[in-house]
DRENPA-3360 file (N, C-alpha, C; in nm, 2 decimals, always signed):
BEGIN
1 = XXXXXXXX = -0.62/-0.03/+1.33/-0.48/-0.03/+1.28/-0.40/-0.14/+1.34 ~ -0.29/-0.20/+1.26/-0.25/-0.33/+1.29/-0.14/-0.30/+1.42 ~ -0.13/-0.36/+1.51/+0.00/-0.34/+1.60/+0.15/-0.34/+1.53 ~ +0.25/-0.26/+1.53/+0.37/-0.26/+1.49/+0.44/-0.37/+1.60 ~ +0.52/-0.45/+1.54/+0.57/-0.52/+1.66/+0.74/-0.49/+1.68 ~ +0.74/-0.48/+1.83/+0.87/-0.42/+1.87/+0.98/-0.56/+1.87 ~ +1.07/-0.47/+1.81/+1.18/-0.55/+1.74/+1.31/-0.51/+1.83 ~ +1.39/-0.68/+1.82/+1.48/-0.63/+1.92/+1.59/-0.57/+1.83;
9 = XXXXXXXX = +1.76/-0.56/+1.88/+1.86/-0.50/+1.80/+1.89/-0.66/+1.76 ~ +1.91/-0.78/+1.82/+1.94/-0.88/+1.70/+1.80/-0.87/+1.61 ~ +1.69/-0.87/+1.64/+1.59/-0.96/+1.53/+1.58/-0.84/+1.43 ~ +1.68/-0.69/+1.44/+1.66/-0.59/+1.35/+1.72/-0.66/+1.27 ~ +1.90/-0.72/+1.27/+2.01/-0.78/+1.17/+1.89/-0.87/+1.09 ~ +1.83/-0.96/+1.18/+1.76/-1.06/+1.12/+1.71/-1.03/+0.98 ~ +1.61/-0.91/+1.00/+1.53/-0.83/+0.92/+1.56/-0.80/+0.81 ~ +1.67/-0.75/+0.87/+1.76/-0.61/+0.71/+1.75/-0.70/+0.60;
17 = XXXXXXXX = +1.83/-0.86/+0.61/+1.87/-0.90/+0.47/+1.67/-0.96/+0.42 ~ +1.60/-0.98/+0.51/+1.49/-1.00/+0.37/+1.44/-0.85/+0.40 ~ +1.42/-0.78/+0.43/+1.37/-0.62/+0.37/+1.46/-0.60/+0.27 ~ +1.56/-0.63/+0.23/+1.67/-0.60/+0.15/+1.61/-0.68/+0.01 ~ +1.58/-0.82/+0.06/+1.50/-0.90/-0.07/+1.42/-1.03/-0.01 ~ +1.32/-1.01/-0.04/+1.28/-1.19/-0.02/+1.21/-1.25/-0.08 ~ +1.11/-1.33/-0.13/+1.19/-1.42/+0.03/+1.30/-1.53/+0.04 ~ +1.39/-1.54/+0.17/+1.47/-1.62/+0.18/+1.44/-1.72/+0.26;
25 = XXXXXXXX = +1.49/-1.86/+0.22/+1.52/-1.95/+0.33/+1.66/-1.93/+0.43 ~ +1.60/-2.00/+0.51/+1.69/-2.00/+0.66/+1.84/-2.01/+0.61 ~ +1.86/-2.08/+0.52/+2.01/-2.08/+0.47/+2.05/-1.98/+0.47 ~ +1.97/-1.90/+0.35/+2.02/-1.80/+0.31/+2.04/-1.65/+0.35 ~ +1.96/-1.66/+0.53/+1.99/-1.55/+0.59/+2.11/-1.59/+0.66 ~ +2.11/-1.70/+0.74/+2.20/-1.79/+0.81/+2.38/-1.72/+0.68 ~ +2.39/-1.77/+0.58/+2.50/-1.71/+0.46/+2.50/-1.57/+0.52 ~ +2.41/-1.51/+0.48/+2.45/-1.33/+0.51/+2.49/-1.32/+0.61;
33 = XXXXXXXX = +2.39/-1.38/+0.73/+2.45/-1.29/+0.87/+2.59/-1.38/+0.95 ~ +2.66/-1.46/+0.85/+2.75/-1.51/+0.86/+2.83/-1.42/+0.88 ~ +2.87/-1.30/+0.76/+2.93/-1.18/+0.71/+2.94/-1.10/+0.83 ~ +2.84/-1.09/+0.88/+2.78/-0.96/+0.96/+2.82/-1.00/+1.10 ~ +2.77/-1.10/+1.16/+2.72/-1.17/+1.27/+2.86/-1.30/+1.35 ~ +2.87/-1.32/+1.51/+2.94/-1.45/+1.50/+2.85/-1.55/+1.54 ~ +2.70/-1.53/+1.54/+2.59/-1.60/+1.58/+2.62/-1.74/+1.47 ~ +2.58/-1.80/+1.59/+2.57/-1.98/+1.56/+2.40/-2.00/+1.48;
41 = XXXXXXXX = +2.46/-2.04/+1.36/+2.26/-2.05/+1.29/+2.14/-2.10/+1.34 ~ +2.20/-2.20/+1.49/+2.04/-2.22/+1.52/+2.02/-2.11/+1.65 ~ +2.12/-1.98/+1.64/+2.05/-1.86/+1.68/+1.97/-1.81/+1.64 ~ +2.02/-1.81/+1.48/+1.97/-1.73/+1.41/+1.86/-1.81/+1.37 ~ +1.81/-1.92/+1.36/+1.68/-1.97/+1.34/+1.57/-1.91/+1.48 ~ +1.64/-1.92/+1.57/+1.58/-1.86/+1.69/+1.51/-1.76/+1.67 ~ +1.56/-1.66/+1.65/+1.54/-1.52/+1.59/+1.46/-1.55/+1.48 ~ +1.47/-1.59/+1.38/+1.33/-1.62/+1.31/+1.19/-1.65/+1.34;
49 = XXXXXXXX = +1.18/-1.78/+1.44/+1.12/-1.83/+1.50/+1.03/-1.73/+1.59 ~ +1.13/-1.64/+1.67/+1.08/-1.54/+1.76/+0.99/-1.40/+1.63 ~ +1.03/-1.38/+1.56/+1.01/-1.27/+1.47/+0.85/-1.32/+1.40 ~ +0.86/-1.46/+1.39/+0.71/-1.52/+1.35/+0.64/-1.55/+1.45 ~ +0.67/-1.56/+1.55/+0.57/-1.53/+1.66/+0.52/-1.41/+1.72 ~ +0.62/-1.32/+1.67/+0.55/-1.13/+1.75/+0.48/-1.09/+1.56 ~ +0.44/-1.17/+1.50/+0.40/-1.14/+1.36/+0.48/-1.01/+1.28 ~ +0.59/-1.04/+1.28/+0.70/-0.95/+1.19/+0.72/-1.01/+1.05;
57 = XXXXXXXX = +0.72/-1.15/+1.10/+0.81/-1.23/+0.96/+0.64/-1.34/+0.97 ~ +0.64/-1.41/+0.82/+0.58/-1.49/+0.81/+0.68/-1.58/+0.72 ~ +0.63/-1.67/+0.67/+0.65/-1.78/+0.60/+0.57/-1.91/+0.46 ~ +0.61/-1.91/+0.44/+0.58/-2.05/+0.33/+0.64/-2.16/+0.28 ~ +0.58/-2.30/+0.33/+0.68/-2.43/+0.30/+0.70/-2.42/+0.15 ~ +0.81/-2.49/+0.09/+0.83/-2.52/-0.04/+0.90/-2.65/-0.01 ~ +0.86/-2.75/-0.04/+0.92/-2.86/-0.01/+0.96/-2.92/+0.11 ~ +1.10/-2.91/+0.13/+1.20/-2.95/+0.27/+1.20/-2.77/+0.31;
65 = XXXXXXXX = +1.20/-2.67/+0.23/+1.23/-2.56/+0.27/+1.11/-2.43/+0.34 ~ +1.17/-2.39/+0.40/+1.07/-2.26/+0.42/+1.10/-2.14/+0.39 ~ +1.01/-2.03/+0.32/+1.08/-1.94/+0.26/+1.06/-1.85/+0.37 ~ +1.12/-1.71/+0.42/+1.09/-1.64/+0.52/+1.05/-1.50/+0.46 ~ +0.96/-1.44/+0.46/+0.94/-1.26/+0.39/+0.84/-1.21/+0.53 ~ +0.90/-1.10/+0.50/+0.88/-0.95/+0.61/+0.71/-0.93/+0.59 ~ +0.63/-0.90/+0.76/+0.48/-0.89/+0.75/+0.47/-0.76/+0.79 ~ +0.59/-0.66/+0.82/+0.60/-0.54/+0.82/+0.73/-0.46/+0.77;
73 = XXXXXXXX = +0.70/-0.39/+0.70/+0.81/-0.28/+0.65/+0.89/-0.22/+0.70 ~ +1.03/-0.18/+0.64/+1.16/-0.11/+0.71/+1.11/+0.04/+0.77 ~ +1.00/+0.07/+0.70/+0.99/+0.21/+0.72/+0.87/+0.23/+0.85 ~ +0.80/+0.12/+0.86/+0.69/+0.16/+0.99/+0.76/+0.13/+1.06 ~ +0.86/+0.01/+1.08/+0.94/-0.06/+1.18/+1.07/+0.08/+1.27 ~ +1.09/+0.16/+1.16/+1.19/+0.24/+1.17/+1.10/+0.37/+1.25 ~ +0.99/+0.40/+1.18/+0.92/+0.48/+1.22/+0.87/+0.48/+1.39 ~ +0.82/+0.33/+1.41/+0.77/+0.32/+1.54/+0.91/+0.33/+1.63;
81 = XXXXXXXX = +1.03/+0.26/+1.62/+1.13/+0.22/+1.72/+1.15/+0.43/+1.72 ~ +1.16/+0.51/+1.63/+1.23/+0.62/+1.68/+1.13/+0.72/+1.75 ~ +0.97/+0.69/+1.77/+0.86/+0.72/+1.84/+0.90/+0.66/+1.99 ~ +0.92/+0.55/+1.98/+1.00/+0.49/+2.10/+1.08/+0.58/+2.14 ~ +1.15/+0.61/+2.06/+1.28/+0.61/+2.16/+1.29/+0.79/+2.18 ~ +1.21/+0.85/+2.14/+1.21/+0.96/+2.16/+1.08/+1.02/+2.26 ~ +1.01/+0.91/+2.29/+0.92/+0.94/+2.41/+1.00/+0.85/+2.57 ~ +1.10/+0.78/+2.51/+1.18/+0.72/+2.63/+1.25/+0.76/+2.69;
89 = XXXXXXXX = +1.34/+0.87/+2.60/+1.45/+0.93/+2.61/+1.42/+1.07/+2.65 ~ +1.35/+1.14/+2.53/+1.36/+1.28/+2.50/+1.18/+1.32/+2.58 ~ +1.12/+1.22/+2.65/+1.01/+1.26/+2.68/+0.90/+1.37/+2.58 ~ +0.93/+1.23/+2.50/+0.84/+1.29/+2.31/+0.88/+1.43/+2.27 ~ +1.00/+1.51/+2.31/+0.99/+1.63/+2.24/+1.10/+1.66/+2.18 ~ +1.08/+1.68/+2.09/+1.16/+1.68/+1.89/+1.27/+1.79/+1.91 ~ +1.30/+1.85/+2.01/+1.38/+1.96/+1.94/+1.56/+1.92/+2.00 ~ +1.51/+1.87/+2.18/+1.62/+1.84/+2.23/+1.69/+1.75/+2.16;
97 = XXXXXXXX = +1.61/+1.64/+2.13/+1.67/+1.51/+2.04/+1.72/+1.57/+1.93 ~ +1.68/+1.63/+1.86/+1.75/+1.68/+1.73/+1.92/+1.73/+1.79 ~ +1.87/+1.87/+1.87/+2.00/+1.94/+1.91/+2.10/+1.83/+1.97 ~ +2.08/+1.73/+2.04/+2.14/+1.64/+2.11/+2.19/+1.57/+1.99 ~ +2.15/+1.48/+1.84/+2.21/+1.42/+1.79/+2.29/+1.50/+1.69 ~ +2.26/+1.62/+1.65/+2.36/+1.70/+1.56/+2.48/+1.75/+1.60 ~ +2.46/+1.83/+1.76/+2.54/+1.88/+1.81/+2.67/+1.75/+1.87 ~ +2.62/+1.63/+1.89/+2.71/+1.50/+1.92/+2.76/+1.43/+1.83;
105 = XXXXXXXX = +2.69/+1.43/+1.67/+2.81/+1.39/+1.54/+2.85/+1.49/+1.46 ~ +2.91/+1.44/+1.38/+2.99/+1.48/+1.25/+2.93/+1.51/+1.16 ~ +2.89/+1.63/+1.08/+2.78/+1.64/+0.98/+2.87/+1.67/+0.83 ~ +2.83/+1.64/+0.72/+2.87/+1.69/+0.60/+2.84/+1.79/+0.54 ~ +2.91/+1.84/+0.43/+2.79/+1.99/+0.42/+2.70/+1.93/+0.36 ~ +2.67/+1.79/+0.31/+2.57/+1.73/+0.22/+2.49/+1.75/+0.35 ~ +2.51/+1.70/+0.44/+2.41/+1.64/+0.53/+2.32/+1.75/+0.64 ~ +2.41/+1.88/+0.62/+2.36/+1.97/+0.66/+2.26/+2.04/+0.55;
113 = XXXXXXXX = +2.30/+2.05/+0.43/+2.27/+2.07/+0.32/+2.07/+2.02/+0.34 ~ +2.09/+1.88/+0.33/+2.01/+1.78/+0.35/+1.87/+1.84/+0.45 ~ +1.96/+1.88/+0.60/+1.87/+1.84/+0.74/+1.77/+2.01/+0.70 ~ +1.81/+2.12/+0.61/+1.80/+2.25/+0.61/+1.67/+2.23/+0.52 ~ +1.66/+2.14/+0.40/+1.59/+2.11/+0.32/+1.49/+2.04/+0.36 ~ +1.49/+1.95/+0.46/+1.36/+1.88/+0.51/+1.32/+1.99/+0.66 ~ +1.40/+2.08/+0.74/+1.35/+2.15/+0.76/+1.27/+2.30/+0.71 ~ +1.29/+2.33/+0.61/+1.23/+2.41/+0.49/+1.11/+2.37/+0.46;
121 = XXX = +1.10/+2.22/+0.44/+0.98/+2.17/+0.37/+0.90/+2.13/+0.48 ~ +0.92/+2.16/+0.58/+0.85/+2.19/+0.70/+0.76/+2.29/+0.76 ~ +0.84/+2.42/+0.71/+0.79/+2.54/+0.71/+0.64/+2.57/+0.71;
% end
């Protein structure tokens, strides 16, 4: 099985806009995380740079350009960091973490609605 590679909280921003679509060149994440970000773009090249070296992100020249697309998905990426963080935190057990993040926000009745339903389908 391939290593998931641990992603920091910048090189997440990085991520989102080509998981969102890609592939892009450096421009064109550099444009997005303009919106988002006050990072200076050859941060943000940095962060690319770094992201193709822990094999997250790969690449392909096109001319003067390089296009940038994701070598792992939003969902294993999402999947491993909350395995992290729930054996770092909650010393891997699922229930405190739960009670600790429900009982600390604001829930909707959609969202309660929601948490009852994938608890059910648990059953």
């Amino acid at each position: 099985m391939r290593r998931i590679p641990r992603i920091s909280e910048a090189e997440w921003q990085v991520m989102k806009p080509l998981w969102a679509e890609s592939p892009q060149t450096a421009n064109q994440i550099v444009e997005t995380l303009s919106g988002v970000t006050s990072w200076h773009p050859k941060t943000i090249r940095t962060l690319l740079n770094r992201l193709i070296r822990k094999k997250a992100l790969g690449f392909e020249r096109r001319g003067r350009e390089y296009l940038y697309y994701p070598l792992v998905d939003r969902q294993t990426c999402t999947r491993a960091e909350s395995r992290g963080f729930l054996k770092r935190v909650f010393d891997g057990a699922v229930r405190p973490m739960l009670a600790a993040m429900i009982e600390s926000e604001d829930l909707s009745q959609d969202d309660i609605k929601e948490l009852k339903r994938i608890l059910k389908n648990k059953e």
